[in-house]
C-alpha positions in Angstrom: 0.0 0.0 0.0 1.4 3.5 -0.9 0.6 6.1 1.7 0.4 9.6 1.5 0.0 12.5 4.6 -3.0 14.3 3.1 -5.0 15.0 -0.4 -2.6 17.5 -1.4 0.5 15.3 -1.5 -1.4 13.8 -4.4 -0.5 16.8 -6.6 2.9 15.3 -7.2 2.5 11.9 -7.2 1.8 12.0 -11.2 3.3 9.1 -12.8 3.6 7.0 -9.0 3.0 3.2 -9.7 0.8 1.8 -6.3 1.6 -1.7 -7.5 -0.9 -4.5 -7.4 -3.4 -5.6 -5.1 -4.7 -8.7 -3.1 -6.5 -11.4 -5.2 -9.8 -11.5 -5.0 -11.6 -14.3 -5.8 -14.7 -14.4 -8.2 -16.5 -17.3 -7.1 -20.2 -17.8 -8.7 -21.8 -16.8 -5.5 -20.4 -13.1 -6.1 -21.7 -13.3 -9.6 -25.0 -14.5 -8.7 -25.3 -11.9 -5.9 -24.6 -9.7 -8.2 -27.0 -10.5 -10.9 -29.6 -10.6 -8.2 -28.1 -7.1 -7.4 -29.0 -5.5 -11.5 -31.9 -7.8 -12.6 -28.8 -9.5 -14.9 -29.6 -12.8 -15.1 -28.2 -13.8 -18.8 -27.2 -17.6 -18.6 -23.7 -17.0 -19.4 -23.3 -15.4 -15.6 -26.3 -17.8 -14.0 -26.5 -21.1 -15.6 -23.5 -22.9 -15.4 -24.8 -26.0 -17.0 -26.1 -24.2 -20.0 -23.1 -22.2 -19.8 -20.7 -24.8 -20.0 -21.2 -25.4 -23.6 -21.7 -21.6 -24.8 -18.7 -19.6 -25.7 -16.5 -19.7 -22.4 -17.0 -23.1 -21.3 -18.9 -21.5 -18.4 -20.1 -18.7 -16.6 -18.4 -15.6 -16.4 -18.5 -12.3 -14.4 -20.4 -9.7 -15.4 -18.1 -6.6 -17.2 -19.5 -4.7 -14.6 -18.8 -6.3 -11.4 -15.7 -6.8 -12.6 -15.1 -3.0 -12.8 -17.4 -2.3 -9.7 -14.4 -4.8 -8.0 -11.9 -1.9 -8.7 -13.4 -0.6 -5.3 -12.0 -2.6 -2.7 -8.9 -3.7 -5.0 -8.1 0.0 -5.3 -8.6 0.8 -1.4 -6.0 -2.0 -1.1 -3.3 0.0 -3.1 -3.8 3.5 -1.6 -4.0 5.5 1.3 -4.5 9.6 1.9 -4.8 10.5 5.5 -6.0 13.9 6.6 -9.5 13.0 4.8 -12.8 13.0 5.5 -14.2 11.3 2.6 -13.2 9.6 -0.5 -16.0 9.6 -3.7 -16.3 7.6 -6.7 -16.3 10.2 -9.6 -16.4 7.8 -12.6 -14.4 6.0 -15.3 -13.2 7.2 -18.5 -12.0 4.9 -21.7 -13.5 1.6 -19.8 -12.8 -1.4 -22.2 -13.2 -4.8 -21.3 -10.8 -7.4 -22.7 -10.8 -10.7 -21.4 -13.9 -12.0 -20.0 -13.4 -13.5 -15.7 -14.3 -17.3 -15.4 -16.4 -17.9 -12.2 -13.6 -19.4 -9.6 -10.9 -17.1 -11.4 -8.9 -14.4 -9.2 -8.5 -11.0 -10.2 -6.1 -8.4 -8.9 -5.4 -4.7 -10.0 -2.3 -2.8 -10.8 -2.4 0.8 -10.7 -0.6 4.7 -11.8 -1.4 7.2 -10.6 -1.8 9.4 -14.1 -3.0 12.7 -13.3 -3.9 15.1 -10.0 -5.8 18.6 -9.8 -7.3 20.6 -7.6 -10.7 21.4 -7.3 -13.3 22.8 -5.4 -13.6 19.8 -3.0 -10.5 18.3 -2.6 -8.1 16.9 -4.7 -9.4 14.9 -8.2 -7.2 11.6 -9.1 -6.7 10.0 -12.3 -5.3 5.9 -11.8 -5.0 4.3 -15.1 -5.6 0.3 -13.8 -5.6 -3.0 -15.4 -7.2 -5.8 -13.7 -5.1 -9.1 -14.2 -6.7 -12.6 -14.2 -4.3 -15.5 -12.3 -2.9 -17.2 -14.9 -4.0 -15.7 -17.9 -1.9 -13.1 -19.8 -4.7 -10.6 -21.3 -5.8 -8.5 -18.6 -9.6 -8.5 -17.7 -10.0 -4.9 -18.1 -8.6 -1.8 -18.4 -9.6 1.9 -17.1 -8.7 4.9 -16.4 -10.7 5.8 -12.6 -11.5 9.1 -11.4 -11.6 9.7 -7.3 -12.0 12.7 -5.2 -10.2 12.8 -1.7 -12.0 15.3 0.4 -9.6 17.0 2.9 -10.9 16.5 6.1 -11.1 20.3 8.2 -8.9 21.4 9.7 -8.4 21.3 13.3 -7.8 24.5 15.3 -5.2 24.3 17.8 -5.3 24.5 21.5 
């Protein structure tokens, strides 16, 4: 995990690579939670038995819980103190390259590529790739967006 003391440090940590994360496992009980979750229940995520003869030779993971797993994979890589909240503000250039096997284990690697300031903290750009075990195409790659919020400032005594 890279550290840093507070939002601002961020503004010159362009170009810092956090490394990779735990593996996670994507077992079909996260995939069927997670169609339960969206009202996506397509056989290729649900229906291993059907599934086992379509175009993967099982079920995979949704594209989107497997971007929706950047979450705790990417709390794993970084840490800002001196904040008082830290917000999902979106994805840019998403694509989705390899599809996830249910019982596969995904990890991410990320860079920090880009910091500015703005009005609520501090906006962060990671570009991350999220690598299957074993298989040499990553899963996905994206370029996240996060705002650290700078928690106030305490007056001192």
């Amino acid at each position: 995990m890279t550290a840093f003391p507070s939002p601002d440090a961020l503004l010159d940590a362009v170009g810092t690579d956090l490394g990779v994360s735990d593996w996670l496992l994507v077992d079909q009980h996260r995939i069927d939670g997670f169609a339960d979750a969206t009202d996506d229940h397509q056989w290729i995520h649900v229906d291993p038995d059907r599934a086992a003869a379509g175009p993967f030779g099982g079920t995979i993971a949704h594209g989107y819980l497997s971007l929706s797993l950047l979450a705790p994979m990417l709390f794993d890589l970084l840490r800002v103190d001196g904040t008082a909240l830290v917000v999902n503000a979106g994805s840019d250039r998403v694509r989705f390259l390899t599809p996830v096997r249910a019982g596969s284990r995904v990890r991410a690697h990320a860079v920090i590529s880009g910091a500015e300031r703005i009005a609520t903290g501090v906006r962060v750009r990671q570009s991350v790739s999220v690598e299957i075990e074993g298989v040499e195409r990553p899963a996905l790659v994206a370029e996240t967006l996060t705002v650290f919020v700078p928690a106030p400032s305490t007056p001192a005594s």
